[in-house]
PyMOL Python script that loads the backbone (N, CA, C, O; Angstrom):
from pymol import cmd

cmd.read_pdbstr("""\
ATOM      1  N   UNK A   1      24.851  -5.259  26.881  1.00  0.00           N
ATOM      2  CA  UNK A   1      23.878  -5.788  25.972  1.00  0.00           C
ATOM      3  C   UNK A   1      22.705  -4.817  25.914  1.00  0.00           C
ATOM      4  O   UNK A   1      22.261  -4.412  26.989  1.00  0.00           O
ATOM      5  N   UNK A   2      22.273  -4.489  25.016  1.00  0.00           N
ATOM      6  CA  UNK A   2      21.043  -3.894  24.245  1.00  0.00           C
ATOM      7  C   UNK A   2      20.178  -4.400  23.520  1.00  0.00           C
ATOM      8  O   UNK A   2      20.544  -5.074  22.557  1.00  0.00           O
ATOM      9  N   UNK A   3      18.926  -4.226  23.768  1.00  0.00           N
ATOM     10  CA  UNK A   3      17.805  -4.999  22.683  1.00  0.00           C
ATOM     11  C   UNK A   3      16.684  -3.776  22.221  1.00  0.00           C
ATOM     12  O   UNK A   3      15.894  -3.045  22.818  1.00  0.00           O
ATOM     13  N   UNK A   4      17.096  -3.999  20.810  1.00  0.00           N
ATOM     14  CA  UNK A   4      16.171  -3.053  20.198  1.00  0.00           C
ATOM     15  C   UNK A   4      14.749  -3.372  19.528  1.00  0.00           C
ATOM     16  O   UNK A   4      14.669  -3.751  18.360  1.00  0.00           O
ATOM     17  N   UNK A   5      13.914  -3.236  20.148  1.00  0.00           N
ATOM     18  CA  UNK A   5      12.276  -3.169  19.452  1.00  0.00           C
ATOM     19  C   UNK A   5      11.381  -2.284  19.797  1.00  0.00           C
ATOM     20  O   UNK A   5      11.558  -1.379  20.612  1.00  0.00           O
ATOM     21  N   UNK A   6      10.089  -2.583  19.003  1.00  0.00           N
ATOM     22  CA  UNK A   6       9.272  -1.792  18.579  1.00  0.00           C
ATOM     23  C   UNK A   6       8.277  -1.397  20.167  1.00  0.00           C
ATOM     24  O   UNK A   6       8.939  -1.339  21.203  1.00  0.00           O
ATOM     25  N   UNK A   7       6.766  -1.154  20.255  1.00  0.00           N
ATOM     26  CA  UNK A   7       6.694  -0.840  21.220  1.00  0.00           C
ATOM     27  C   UNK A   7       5.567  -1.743  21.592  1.00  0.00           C
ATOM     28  O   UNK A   7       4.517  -1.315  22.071  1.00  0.00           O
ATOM     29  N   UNK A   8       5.768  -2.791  21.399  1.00  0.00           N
ATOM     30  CA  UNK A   8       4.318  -3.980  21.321  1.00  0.00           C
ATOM     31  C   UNK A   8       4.282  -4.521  23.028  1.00  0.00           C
ATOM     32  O   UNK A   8       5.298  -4.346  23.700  1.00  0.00           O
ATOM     33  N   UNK A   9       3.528  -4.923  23.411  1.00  0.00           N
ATOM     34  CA  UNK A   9       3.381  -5.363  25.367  1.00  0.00           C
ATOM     35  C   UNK A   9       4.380  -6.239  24.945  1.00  0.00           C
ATOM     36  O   UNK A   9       5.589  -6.103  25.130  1.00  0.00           O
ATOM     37  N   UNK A  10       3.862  -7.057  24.424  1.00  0.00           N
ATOM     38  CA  UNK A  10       4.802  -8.286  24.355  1.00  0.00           C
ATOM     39  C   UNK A  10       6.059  -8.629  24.439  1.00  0.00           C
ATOM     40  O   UNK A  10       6.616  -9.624  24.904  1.00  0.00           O
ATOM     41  N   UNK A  11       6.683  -7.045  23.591  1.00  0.00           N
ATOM     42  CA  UNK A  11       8.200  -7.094  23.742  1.00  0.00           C
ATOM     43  C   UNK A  11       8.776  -6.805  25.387  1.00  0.00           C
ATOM     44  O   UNK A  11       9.799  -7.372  25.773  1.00  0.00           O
ATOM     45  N   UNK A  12       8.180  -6.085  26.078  1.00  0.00           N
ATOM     46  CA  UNK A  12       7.775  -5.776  27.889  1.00  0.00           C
ATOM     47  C   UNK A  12       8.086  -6.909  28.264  1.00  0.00           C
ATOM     48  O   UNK A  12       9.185  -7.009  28.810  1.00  0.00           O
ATOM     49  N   UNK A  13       7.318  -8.038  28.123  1.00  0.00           N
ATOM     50  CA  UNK A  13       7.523  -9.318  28.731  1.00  0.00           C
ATOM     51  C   UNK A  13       8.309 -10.178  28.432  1.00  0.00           C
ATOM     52  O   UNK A  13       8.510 -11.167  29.136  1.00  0.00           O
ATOM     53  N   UNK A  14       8.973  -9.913  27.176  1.00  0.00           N
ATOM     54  CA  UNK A  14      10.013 -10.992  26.641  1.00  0.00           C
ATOM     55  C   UNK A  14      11.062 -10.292  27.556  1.00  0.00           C
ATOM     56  O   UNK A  14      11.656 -11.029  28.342  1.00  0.00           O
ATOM     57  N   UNK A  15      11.400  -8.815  27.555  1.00  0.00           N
ATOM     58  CA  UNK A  15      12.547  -8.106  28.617  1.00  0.00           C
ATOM     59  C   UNK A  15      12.705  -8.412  30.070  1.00  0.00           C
ATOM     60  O   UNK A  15      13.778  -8.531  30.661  1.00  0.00           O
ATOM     61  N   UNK A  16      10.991  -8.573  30.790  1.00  0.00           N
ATOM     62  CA  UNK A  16      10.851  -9.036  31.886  1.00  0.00           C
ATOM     63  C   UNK A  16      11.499 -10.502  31.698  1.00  0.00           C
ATOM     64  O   UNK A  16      12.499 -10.695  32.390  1.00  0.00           O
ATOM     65  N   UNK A  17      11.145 -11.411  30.988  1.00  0.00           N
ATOM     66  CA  UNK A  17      11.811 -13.018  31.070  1.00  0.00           C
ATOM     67  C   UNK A  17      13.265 -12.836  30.654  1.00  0.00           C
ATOM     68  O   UNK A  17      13.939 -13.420  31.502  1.00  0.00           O
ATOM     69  N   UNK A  18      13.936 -12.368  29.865  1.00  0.00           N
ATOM     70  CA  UNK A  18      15.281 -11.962  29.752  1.00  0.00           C
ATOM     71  C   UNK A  18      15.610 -11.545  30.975  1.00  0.00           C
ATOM     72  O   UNK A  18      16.005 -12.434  31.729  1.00  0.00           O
ATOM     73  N   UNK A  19      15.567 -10.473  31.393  1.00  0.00           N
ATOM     74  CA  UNK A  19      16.368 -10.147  32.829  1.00  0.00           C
ATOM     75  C   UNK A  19      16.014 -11.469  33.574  1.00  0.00           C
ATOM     76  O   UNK A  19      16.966 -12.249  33.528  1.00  0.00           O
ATOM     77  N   UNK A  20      15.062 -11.901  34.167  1.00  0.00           N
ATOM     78  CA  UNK A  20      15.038 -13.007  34.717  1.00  0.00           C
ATOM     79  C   UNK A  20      16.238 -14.028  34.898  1.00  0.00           C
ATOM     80  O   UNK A  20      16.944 -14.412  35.831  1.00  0.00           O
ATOM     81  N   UNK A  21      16.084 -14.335  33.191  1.00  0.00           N
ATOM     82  CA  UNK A  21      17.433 -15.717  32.866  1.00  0.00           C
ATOM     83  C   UNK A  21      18.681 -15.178  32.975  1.00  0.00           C
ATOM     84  O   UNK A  21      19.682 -15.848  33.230  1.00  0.00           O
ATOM     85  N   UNK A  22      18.667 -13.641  32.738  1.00  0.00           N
ATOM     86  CA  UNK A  22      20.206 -13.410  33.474  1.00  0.00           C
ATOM     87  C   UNK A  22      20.263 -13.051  34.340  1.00  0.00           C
ATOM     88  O   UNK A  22      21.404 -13.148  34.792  1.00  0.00           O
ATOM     89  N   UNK A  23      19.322 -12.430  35.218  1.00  0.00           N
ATOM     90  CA  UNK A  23      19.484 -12.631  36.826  1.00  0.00           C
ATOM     91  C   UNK A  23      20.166 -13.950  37.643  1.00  0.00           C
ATOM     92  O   UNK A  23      21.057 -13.980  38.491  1.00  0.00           O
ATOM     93  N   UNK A  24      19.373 -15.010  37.030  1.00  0.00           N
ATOM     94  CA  UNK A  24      20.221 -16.398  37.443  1.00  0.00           C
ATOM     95  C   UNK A  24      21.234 -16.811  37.426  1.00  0.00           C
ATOM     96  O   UNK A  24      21.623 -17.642  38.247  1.00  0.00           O
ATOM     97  N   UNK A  25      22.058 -16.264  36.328  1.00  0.00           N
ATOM     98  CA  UNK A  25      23.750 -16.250  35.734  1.00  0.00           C
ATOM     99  C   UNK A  25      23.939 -15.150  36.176  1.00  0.00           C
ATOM    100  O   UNK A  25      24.363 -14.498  35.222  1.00  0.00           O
ATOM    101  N   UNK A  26      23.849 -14.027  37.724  1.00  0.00           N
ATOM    102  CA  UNK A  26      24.218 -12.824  38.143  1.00  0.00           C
ATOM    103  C   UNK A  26      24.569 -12.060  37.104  1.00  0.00           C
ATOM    104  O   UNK A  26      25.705 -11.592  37.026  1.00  0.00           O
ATOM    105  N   UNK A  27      23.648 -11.849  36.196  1.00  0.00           N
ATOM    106  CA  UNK A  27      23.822 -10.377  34.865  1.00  0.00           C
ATOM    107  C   UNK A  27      23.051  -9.878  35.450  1.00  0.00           C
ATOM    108  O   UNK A  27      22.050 -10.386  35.955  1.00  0.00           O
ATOM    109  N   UNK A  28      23.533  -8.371  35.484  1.00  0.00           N
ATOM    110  CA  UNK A  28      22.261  -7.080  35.764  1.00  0.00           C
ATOM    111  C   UNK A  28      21.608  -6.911  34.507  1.00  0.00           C
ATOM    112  O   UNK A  28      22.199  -6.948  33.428  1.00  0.00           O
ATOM    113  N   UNK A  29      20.297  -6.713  34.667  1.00  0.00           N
ATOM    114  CA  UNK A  29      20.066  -6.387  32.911  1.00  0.00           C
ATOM    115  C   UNK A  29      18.768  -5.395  33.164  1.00  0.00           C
ATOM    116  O   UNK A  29      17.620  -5.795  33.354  1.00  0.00           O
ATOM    117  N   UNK A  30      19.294  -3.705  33.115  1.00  0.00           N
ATOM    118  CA  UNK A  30      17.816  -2.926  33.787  1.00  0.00           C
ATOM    119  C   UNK A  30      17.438  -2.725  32.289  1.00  0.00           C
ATOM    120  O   UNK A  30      18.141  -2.465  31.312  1.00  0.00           O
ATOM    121  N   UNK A  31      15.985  -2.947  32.438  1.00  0.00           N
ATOM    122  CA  UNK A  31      15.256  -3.078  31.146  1.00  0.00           C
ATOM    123  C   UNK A  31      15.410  -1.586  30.497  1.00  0.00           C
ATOM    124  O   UNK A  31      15.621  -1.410  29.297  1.00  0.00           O
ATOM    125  N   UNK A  32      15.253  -0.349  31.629  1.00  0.00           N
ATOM    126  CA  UNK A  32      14.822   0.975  31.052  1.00  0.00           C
ATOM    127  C   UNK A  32      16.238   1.312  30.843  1.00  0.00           C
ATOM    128  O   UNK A  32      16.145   2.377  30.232  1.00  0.00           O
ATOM    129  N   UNK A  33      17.362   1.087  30.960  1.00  0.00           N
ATOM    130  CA  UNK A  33      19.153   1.673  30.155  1.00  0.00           C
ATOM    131  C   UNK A  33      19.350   0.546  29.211  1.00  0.00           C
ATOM    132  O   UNK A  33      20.434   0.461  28.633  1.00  0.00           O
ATOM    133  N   UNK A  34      18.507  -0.245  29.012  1.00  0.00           N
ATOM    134  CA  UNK A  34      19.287  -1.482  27.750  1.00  0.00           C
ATOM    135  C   UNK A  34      18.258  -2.157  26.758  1.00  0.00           C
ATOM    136  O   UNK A  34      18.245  -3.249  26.190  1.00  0.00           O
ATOM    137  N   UNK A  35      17.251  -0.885  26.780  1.00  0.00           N
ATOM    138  CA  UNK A  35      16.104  -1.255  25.467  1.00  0.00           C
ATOM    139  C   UNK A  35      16.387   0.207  25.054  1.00  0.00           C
ATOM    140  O   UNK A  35      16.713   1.223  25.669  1.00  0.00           O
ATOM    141  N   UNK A  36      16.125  -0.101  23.740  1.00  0.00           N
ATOM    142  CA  UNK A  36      16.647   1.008  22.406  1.00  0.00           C
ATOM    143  C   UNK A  36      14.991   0.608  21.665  1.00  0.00           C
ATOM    144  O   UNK A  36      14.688  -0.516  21.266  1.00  0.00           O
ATOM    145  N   UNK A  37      14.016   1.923  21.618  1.00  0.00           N
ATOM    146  CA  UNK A  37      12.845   1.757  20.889  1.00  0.00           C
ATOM    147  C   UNK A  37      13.458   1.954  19.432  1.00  0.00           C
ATOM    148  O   UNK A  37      14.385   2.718  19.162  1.00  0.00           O
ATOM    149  N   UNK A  38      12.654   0.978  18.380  1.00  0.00           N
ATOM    150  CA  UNK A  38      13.298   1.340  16.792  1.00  0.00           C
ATOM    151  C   UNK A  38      12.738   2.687  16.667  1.00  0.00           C
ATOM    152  O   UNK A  38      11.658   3.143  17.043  1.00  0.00           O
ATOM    153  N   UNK A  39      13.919   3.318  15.932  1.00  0.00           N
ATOM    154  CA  UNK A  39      13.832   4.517  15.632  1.00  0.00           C
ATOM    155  C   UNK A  39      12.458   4.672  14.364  1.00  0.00           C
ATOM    156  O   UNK A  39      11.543   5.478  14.199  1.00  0.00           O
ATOM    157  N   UNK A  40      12.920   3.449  13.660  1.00  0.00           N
ATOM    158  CA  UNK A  40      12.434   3.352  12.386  1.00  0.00           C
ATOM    159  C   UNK A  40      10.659   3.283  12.646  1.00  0.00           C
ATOM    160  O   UNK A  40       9.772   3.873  12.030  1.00  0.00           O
ATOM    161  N   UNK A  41      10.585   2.511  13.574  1.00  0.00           N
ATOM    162  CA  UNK A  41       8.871   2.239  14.222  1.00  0.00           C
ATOM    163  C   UNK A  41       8.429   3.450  14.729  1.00  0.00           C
ATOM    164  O   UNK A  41       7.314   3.779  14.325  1.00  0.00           O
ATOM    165  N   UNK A  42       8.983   4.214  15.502  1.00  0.00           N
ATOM    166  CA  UNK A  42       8.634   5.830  15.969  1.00  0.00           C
ATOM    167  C   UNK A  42       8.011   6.747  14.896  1.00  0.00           C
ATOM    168  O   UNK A  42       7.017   7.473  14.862  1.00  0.00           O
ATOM    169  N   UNK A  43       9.478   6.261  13.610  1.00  0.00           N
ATOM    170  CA  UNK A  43       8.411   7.395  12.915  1.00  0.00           C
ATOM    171  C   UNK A  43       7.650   7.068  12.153  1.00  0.00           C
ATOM    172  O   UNK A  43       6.883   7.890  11.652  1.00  0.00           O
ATOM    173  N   UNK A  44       7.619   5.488  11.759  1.00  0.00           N
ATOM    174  CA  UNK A  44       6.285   5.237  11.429  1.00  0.00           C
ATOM    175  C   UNK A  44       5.084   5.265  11.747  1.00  0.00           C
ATOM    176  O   UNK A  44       4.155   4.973  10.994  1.00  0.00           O
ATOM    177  N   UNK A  45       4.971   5.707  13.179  1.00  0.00           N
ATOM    178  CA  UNK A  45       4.100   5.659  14.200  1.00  0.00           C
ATOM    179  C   UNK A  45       3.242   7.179  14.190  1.00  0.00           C
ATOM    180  O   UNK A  45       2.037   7.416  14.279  1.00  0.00           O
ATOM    181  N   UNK A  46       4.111   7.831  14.080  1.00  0.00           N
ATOM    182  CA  UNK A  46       4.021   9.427  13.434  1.00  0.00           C
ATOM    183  C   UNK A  46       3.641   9.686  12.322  1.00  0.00           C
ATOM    184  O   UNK A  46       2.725  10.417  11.946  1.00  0.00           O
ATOM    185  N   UNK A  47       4.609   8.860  11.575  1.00  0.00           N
ATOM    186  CA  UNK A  47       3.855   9.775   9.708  1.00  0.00           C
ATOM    187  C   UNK A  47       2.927   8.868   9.773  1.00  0.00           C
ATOM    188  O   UNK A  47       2.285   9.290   8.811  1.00  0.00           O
ATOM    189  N   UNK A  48       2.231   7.809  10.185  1.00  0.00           N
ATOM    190  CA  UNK A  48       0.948   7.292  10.629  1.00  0.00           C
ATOM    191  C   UNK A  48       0.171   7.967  11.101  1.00  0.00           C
ATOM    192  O   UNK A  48      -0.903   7.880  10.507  1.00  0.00           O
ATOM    193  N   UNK A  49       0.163   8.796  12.111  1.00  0.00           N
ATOM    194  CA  UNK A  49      -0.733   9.676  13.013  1.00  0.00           C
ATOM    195  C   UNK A  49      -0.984  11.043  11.901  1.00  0.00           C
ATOM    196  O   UNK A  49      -2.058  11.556  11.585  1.00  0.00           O
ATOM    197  N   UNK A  50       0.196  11.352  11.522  1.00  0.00           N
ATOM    198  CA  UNK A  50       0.040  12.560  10.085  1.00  0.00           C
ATOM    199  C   UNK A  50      -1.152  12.708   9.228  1.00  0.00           C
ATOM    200  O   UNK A  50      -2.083  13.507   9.126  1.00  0.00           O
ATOM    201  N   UNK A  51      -0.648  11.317   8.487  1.00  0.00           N
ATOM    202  CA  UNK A  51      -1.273  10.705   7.458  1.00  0.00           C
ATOM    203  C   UNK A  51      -3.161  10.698   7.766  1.00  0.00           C
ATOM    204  O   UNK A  51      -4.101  10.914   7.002  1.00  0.00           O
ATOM    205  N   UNK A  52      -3.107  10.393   9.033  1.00  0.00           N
ATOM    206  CA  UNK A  52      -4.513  10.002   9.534  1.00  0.00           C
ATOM    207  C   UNK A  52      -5.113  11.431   9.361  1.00  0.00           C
ATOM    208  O   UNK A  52      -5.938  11.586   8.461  1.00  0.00           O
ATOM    209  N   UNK A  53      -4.700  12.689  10.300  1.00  0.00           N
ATOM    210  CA  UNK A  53      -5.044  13.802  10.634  1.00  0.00           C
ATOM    211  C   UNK A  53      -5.294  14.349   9.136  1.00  0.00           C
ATOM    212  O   UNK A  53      -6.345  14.081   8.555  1.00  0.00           O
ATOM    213  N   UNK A  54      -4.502  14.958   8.667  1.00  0.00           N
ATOM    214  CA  UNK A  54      -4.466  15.280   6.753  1.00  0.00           C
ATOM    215  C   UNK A  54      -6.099  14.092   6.383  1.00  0.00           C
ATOM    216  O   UNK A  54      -7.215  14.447   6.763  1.00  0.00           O
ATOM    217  N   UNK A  55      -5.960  13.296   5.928  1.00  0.00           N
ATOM    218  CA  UNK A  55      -7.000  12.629   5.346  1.00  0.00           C
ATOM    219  C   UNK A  55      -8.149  12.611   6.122  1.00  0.00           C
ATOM    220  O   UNK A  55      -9.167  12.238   5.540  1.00  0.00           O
ATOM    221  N   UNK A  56      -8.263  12.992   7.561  1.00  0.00           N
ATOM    222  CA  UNK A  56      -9.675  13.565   8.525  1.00  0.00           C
ATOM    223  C   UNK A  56      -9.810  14.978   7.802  1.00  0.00           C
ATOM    224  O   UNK A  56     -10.976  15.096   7.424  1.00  0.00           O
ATOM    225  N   UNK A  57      -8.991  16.168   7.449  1.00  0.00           N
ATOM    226  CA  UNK A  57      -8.760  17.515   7.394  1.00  0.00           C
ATOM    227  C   UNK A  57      -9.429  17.231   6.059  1.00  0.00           C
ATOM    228  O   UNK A  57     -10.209  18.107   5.683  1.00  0.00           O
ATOM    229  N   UNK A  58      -9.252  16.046   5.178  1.00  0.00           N
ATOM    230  CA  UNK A  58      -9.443  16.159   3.199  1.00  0.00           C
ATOM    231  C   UNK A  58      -8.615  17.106   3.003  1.00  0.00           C
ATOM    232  O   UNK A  58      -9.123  18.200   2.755  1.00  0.00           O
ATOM    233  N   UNK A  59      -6.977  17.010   3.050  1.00  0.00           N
ATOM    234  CA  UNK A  59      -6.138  17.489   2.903  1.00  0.00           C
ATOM    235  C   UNK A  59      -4.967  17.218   1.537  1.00  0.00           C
ATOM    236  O   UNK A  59      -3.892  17.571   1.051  1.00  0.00           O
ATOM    237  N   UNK A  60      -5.895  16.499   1.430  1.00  0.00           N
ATOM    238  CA  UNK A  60      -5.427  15.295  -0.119  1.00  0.00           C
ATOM    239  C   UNK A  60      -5.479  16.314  -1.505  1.00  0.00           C
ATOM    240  O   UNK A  60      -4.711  16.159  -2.455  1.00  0.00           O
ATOM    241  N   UNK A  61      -6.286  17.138  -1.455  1.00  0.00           N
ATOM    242  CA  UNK A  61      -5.874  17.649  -2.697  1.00  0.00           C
ATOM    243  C   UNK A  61      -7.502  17.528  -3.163  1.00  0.00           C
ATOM    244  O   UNK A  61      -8.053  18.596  -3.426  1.00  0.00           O
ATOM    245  N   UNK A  62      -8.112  16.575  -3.251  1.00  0.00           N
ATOM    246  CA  UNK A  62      -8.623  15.989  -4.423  1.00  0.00           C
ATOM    247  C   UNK A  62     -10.475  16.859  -4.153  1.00  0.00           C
ATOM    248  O   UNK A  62     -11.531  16.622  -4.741  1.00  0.00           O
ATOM    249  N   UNK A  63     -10.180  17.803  -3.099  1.00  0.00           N
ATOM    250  CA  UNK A  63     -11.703  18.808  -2.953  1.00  0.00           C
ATOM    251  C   UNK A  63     -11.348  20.008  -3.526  1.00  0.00           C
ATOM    252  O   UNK A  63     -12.117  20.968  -3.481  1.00  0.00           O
ATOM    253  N   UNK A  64     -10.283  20.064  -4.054  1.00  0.00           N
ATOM    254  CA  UNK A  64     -10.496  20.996  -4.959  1.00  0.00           C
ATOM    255  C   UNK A  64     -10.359  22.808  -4.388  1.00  0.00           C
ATOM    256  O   UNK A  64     -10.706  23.798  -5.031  1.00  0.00           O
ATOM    257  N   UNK A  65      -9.835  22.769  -3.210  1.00  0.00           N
ATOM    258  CA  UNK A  65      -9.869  23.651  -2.522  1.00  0.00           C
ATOM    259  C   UNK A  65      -8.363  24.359  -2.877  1.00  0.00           C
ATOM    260  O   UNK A  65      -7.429  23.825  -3.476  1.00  0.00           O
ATOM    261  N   UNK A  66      -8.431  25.758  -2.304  1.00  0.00           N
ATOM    262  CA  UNK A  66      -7.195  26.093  -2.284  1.00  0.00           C
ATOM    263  C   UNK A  66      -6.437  26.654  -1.197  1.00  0.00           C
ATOM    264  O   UNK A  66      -7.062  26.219  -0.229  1.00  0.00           O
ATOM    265  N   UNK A  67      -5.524  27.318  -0.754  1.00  0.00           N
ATOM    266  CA  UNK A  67      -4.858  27.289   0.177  1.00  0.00           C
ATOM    267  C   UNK A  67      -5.517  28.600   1.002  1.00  0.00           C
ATOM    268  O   UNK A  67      -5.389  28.684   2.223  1.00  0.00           O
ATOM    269  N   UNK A  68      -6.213  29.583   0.241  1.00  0.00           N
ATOM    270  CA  UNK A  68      -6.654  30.815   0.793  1.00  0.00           C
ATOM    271  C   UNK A  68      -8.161  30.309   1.796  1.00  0.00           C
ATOM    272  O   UNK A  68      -8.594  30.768   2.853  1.00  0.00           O
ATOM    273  N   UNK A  69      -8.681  29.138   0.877  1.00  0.00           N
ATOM    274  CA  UNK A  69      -9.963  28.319   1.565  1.00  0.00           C
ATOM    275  C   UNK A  69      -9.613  27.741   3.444  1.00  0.00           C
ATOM    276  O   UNK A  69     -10.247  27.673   4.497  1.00  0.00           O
ATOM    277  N   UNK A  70      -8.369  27.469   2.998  1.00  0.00           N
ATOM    278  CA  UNK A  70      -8.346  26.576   4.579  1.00  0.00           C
ATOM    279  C   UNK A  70      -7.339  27.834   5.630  1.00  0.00           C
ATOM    280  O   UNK A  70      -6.722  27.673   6.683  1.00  0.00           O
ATOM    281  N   UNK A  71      -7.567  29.171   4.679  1.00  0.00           N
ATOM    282  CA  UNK A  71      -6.969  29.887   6.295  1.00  0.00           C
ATOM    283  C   UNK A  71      -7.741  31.033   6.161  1.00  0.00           C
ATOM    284  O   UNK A  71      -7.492  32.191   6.496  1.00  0.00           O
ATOM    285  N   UNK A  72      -8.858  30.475   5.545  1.00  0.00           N
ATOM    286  CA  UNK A  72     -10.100  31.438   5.191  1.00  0.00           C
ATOM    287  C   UNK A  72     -10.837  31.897   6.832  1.00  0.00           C
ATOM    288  O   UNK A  72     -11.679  31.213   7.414  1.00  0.00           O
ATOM    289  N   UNK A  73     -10.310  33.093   7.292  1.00  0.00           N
ATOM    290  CA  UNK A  73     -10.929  34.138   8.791  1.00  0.00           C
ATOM    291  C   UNK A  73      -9.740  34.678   9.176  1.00  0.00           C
ATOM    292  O   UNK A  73      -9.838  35.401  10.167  1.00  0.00           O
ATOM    293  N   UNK A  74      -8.374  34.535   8.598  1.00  0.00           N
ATOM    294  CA  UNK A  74      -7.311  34.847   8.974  1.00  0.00           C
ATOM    295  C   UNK A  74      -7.046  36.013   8.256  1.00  0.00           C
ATOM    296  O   UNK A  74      -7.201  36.208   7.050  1.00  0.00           O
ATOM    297  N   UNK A  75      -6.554  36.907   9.275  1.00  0.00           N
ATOM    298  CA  UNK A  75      -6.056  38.461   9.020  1.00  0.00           C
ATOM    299  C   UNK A  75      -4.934  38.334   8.779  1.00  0.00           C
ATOM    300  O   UNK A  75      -4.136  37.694   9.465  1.00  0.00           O
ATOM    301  N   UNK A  76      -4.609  39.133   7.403  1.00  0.00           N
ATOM    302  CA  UNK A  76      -3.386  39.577   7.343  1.00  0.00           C
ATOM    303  C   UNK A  76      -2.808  40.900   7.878  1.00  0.00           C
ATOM    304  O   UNK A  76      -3.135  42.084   7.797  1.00  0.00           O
ATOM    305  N   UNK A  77      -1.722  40.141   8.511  1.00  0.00           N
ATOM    306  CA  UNK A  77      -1.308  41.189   9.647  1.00  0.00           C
ATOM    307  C   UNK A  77      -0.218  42.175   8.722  1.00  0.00           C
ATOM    308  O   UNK A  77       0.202  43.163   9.325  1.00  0.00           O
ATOM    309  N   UNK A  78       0.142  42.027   7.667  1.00  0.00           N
ATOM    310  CA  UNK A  78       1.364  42.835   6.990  1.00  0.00           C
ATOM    311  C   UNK A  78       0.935  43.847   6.157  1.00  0.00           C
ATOM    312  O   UNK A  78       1.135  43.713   4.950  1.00  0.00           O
ATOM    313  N   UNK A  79       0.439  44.733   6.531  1.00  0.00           N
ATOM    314  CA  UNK A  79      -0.206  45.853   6.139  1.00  0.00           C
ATOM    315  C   UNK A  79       0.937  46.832   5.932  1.00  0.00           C
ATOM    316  O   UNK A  79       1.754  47.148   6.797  1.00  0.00           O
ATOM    317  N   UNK A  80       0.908  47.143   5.054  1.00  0.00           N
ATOM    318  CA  UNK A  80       2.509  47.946   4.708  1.00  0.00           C
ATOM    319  C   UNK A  80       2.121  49.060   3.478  1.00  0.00           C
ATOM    320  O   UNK A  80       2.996  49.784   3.003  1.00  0.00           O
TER     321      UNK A  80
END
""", "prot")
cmd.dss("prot")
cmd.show_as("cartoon", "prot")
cmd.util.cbc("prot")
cmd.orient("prot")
């Protein structure tokens, strides 16, 4: 058996009371080989953290800047 969720405390303690109730009916149930984090929540969790960083940066587009502006002190090394 496997239980897959997100990464909330809460779900921690519903795993802690699960193993419990099958401890009583002699099921092994180790929380850290038989929880599966949603994949799907991870990377929402990420292009969340993205999303945040970009819109701290005003990375949106909408200043009007251009791409030479934000690597504006940078040497070009390809001197040829």
């Amino acid at each position: 058996m496997s239980i897959t969720s997100d990464n909330a405390g809460n779900c921690d303690t519903m795993l802690v009371e699960i193993r419990k109730m099958l401890a009583t009916k002699g099921i092994k149930f180790k929380i850290e080989d038989q929880r599966i984090r949603c994949l799907a929540h991870i990377i929402n969790l990420a292009c969340q953290a993205s999303l945040k960083i970009l819109k701290e940066a005003n990375f949106d587009g909408s200043s009007g800047n251009t791409d030479d502006e934000y690597f504006e002190g940078e040497e070009d090394s390809t001197n040829i």
